[in-house]
N, C-alpha and C positions, 0 to 999 in steps of 0.2 A: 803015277807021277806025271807021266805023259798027260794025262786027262788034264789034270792039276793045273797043269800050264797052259794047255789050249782055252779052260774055263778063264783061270787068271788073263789070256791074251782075249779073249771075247769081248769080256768085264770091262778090260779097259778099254777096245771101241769102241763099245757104249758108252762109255761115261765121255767118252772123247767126241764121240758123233752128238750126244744132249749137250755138252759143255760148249762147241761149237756151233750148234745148233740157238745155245739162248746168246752164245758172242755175238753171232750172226745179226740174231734178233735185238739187242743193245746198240751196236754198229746202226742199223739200219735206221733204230727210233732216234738214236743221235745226231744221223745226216738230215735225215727227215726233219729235225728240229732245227738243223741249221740251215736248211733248205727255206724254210718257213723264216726264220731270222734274214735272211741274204732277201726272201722275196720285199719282205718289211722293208730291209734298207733300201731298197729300189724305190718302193714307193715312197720313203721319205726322201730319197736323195730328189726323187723327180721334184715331188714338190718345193725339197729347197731349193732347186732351178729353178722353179718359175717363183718363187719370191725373190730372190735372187735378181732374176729379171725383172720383175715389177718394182724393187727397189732400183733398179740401176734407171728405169723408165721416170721414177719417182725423182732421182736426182736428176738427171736433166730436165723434169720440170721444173724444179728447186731454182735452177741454173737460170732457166729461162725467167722465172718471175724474178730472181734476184736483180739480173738485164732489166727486164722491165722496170722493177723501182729503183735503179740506178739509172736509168734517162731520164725516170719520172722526178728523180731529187735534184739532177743538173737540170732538169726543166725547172724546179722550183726556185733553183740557186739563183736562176739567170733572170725570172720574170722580179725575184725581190731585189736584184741588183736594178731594175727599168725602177720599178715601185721609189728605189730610195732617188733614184737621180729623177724620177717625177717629182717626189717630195720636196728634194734640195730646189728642182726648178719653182716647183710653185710659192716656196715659202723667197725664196730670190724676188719673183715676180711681185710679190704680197707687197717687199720691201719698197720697193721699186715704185707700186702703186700709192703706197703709203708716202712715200717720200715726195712724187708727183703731186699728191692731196693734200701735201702742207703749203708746198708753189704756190700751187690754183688758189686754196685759201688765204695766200699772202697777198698774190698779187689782186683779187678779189676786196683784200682791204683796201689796199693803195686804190682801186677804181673807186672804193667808195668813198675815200677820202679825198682824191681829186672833185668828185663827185660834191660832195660835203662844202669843197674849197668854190667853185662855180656856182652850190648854190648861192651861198652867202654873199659871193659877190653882185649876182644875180639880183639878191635880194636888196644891197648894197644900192644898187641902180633905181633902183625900185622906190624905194623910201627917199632916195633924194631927187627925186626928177624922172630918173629911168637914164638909160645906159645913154642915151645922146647926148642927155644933161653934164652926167658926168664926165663921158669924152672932150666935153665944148670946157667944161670948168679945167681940167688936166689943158687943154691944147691955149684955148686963150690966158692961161696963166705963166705961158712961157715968157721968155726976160727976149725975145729975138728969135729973129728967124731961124736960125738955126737950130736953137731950142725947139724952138717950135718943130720943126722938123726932126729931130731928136725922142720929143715927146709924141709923135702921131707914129713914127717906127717903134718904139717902146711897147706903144699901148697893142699895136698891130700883132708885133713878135710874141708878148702874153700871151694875147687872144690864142693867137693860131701855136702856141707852145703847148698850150693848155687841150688845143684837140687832138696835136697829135702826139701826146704824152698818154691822152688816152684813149685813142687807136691801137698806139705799140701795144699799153696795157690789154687790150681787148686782142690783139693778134696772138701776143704772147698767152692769153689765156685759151684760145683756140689751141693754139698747139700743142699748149701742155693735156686740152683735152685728147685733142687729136691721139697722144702720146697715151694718155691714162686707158683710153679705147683699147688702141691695139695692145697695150697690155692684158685689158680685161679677157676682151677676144683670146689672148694667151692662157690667162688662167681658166677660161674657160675650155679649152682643149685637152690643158694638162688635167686639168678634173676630170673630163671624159675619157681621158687617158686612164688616169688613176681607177675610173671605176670595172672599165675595161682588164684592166691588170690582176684587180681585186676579183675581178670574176675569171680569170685564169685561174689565179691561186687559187679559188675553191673546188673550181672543176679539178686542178691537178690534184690537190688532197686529197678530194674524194675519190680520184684514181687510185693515190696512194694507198690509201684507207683499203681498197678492195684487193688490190694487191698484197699487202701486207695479211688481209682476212685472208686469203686464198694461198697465200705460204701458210700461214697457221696450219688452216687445214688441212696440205699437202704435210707439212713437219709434222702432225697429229700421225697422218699415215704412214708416214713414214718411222716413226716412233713404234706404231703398231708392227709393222714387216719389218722392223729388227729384233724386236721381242718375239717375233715368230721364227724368223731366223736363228735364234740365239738358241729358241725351245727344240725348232729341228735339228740343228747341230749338235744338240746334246742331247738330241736320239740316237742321232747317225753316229754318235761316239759310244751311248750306250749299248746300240745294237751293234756296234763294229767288237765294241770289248765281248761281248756276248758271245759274238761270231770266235773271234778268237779264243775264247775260254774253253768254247765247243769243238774248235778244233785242236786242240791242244787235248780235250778228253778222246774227241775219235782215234787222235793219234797213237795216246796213250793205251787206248781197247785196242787198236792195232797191234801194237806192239807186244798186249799184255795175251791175244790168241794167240803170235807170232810165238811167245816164251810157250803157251799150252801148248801151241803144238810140236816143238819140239823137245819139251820135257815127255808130252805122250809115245812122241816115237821113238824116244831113247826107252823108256818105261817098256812099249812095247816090243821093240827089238833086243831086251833083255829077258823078257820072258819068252818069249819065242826061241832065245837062243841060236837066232839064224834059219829057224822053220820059214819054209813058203808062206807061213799064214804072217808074216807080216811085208808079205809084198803089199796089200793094199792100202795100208799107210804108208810105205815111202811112196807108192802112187801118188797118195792126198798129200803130202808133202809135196811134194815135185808142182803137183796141182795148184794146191795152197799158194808155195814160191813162189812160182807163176801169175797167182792173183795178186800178190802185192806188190808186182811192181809198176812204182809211180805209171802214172798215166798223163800224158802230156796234150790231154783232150782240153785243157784248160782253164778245170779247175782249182782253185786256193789252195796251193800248197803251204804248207807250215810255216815253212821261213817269207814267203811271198805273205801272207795272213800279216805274217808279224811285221814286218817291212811296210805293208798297206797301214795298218794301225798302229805302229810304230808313234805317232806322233799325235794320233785325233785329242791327246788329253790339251794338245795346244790350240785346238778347233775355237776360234772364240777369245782367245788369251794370248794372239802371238801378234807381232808387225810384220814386215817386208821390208828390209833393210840392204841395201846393195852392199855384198861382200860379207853380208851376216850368217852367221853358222859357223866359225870358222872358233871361236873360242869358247871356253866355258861358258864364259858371261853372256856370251850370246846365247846358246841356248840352253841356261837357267834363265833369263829371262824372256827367251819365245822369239827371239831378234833375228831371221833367217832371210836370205834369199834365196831363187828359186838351187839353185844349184847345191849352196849349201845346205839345203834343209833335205834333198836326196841324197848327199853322201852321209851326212848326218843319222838319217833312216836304214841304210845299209850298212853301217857300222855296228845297228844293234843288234845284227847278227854275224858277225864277224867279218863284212865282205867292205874292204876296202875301194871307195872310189875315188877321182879327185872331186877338188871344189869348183872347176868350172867348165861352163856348159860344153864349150870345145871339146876338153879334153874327157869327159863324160859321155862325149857322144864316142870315141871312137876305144871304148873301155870294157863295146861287148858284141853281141850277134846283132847284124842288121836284119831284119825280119820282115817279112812281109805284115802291113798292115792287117790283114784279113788272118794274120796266124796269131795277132798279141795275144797275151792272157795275162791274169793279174802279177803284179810284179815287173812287169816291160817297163821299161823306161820309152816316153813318148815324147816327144819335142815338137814346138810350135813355135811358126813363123813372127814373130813381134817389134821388136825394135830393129834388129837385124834374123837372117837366115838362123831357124834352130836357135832362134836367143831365149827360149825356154823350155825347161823341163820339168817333167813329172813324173809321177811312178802311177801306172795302171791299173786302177780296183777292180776292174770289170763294171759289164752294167752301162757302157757309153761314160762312166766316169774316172776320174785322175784325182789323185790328190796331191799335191803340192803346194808351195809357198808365194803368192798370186801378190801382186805390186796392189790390189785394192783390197785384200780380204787378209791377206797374211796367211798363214797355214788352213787348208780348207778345199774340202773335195771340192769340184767344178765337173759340169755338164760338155761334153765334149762332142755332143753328137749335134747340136743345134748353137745360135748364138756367136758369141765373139770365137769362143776356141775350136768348134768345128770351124769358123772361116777362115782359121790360123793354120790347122794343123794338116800337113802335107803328109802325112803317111811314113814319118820318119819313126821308126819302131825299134828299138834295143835290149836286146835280152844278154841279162848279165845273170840269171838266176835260170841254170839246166838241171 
């Protein structure tokens, strides 16, 4: 009988040392898998940091061409504002000229009509004697001296009315030329003006034109490092769920050696009946206990895993909304700020935070920067001291709810948030 039982206690070390033996080997193909997953995300995450950054590099060039064809369009606004008050002056001046050229043509008549009136008298003189003849007939035909004297003032006053009637005509047509001149001289300026103008406005266009080409093609690239973005984010969610899935099964093989080896040692410490021969199982036991517990080297623990990935299905699909988090509606539809979208995350494993940064900061262990590991809450200097939070992936990254991306891991070792972040470290997850 004795025999019986020490074969039956053999039997089951063995099947206890191979059963643990292929746990072992499960365990280890499973870390190693997630090992291999975690290395992935790394290297996705790095490169969604530098798209990341080459997009943000992308928008302020955006920024700056936009500047540029916004002086280049109040440069167009202002040369067609000159263009139209050239316009209005030249067609003024046209008027002006015009109106001058019916004068000169009038009083042009009247000289030739005077002109016409001289000759005929002229001719007048001519056909009856000549102009002595006629004077002598006009003067000796007066009735008296006085007439007479009457009639040689008469003839005098004509005479000399008649040249300087057309004198005035002829000054007066000087100066309306004089006048018609410095108008021309006018419109001749304003045309050179105008041409001068017109060749602004092409050159500006053609700026515009290349500016306009040169967003294109920055908005082309920039269209492209979103769609690249969008694709690694929805790796870095594929492989974060993965990572989770996996550790949710190591946990599970954890726990499911932890039930073997304790069903083994009851098994055996029932057939031994209290024999020495099952001191070396409660050894392995004692041993075993001993191996599993947590290790705070600062590896993903379970609820830290879930906490981190807790939110990446909003990777892509969420805003940043000040005071967001805080109601349903907010997040069913993805509406978080930084604060709310970590208490948010810690509630999905039952660990209650508040909603704001202040009071988040002093909710748990202060930590030395050089000890975080994933699950820390990390804070950065921003608008004011610790005006934001995140929770700590590992890997140099954080994920949180960012004022330009909405919910989405961020690069913390280079760029804006390594110049932000002071080594403010919080461990709320022992």
């Amino acid at each position: 009988m004795r025999k019986s039982i020490i074969l039956s206690a053999v039997l089951a070390g063995a099947v206890t040392v191979f059963g643990l033996h292929s746990s072992v080997e499960a365990t280890s193909d499973l870390e190693s898998e997630r090992s291999n997953i975690s290395d992935e995300r790394s290297e996705v995450q790095s490169e969604l940091s530098d798209a990341e950054q080459d997009l943000a590099d992308l928008m302020n060039e955006i920024d700056a061409i936009e500047e540029q064809i916004a002086s280049i369009e109040d440069g167009l606004k202002g040369n067609q504002e000159q263009m139209d008050a050239t316009e209005a002056d030249i067609k003024e001046n046209e008027e002006k000229k015009a109106e001058l050229q019916e004068e000169i043509e009038a009083l042009e008549a009247d000289i030739e009509e005077r002109f016409e009136l001289l000759k005929n008298r002229a001719s007048s003189y001519q056909r009856n004697g000549g102009a002595t003849s006629s004077y002598l007939e006009v003067i000796l035909g007066s009735e008296g001296f006085s007439d007479f004297i009457s009639r040689v003032l008469t003839i005098s006053q004509i005479a000399r009315a008649d040249n300087d009637f057309i004198d005035a005509l002829e000054v007066k047509q000087q100066e309306l030329e004089d006048v018609q001149q410095v108008l021309q001289d006018t419109l001749n300026h304003l045309d050179e003006q105008m041409v001068e103008l017109e060749g602004i406005e092409q050159y500006m266009e053609e700026q515009r034109q290349q500016q306009e080409a040169l967003r294109a093609d920055v908005e082309e690239k920039r269209e492209d490092l979103e769609g690249m973005i969008a694709d690694l984010e929805s790796q870095e969610a594929e492989l974060a769920r993965e990572e989770s899935e996996l550790m949710d099964r190591i946990e599970a093989e954890r726990e499911r050696q932890r039930a073997e080896r304790q069903a083994s040692q009851q098994a055996s410490q029932s057939n031994s009946s209290g024999t020495p021969a099952a001191t070396p199982a409660s050894n392995n036991s004692q041993s075993s206990s001993q191996s599993s517990t947590p290790s705070n080297s600062g590896a993903v623990t379970g609820s830290a895993s879930t906490v981190i990935n807790a939110g990446t299905h909003y990777i892509g699909n969420s805003s940043y909304v000040f005071g967001g988090g805080r109601s349903q509606s907010d997040v069913a539809a993805g509406r978080f700020d930084c604060s709310g979208y970590v208490s948010w995350a810690f509630r999905q494993i039952g660990v209650s935070l508040p909603t704001s940064t202040d009071a988040i900061l002093h909710s748990g262990q202060r930590i030395s920067a050089s000890q975080m590991r994933p699950g820390d809450l990390v804070f950065f200097d921003t608008y004011k001291r610790n005006g934001h939070v995140g929770i700590y992936a590992g890997n140099g990254r954080f994920i949180g709810s960012q004022s330009s991306t909405g919910v989405a891991f961020a690069n913390m070792t280079s760029g804006y948030w390594a110049n932000n972040f002071r080594g403010v470290v919080v461990r709320v997850l022992h």
